[in-house]
N, C-alpha and C positions, 0 to 999 in steps of 0.2 A: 469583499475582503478575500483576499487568498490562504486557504488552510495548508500546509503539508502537515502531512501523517506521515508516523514511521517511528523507527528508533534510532535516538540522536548517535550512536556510537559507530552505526552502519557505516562502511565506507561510501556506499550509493548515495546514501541522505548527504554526506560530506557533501560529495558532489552537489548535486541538487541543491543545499545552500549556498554552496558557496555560488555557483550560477545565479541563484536568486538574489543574493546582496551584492555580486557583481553587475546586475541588472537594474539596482535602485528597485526591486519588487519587494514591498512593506508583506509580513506573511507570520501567521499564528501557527504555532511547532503544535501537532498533538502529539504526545509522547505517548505510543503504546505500550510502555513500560512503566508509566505513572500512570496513565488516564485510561486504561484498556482500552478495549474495543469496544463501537458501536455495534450492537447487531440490528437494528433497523436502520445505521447509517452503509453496514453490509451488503444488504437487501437492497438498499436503494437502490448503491452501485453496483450490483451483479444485475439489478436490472437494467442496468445502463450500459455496461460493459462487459458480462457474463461472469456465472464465477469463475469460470476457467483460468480468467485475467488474473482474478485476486489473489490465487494460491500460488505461494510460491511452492510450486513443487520440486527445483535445484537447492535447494538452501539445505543447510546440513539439520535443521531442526524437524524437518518435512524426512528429509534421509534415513535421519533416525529412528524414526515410529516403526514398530514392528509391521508386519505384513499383513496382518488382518486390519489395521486401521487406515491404510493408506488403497489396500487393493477396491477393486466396483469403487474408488470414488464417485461420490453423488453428492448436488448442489447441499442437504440435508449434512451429511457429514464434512463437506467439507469449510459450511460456517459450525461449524461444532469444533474443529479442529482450528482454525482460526480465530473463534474467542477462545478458546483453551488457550492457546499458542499463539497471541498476535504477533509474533515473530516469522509467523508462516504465511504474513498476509506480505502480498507483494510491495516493494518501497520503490519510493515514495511513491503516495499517494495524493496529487495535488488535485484542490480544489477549487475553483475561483470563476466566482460566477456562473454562466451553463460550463465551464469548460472543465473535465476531467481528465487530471493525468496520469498514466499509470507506469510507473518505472521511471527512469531518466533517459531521456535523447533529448539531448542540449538542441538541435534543429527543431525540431516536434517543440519544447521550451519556447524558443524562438517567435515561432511560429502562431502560437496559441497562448500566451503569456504577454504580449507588449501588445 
């Protein structure tokens, strides 16, 4: 089964479904706004993908933290700041089967998805 993660009102997620239902891909929404974050499902994927991947650090919620929270980020803070904040965690986040996605490129989608 294919999961995406993320938050349903993101324009990115827009995309990313609508790709996915344009594609016939059957997929279980995690809402990090209902359902938080995992931090061992975190872990997993920053072992898989680093955390560098996960944190959205353009996003205006990451922008906003003062300077002592965001300066020396380190893997330790920066899943601390991502379950605080799962808004700070990169969208979408698909998952389906071995394969993980992170962000949306419709080719990359393409690609690894059918």
């Amino acid at each position: 089964m294919t999961t995406i993660y993320g938050i349903r009102n993101c324009d990115t997620m827009k995309k990313a479904f609508a790709w996915l239902d344009g594609h016939g891909i059957a997929y279980e929404f995690h809402d990090y706004k209902k359902l938080g974050a995992d931090a061992a499902l975190l872990r997993r994927w920053a072992a898989e993908v680093g955390w560098e991947k996960l944190i959205n650090t353009r996003g205006p919620s990451f922008r906003r933290l003062p300077p002592e929270k965001k300066d020396g980020l380190t893997q330790t803070k920066a899943f601390a700041l991502m379950l605080e904040n799962p808004s700070m965690i990169r969208r979408p986040i698909v998952a389906s089967g071995r394969t993980l996605l992170i962000g949306f490129d419709p080719e990359e989608f393409a690609r690894k998805l059918k």
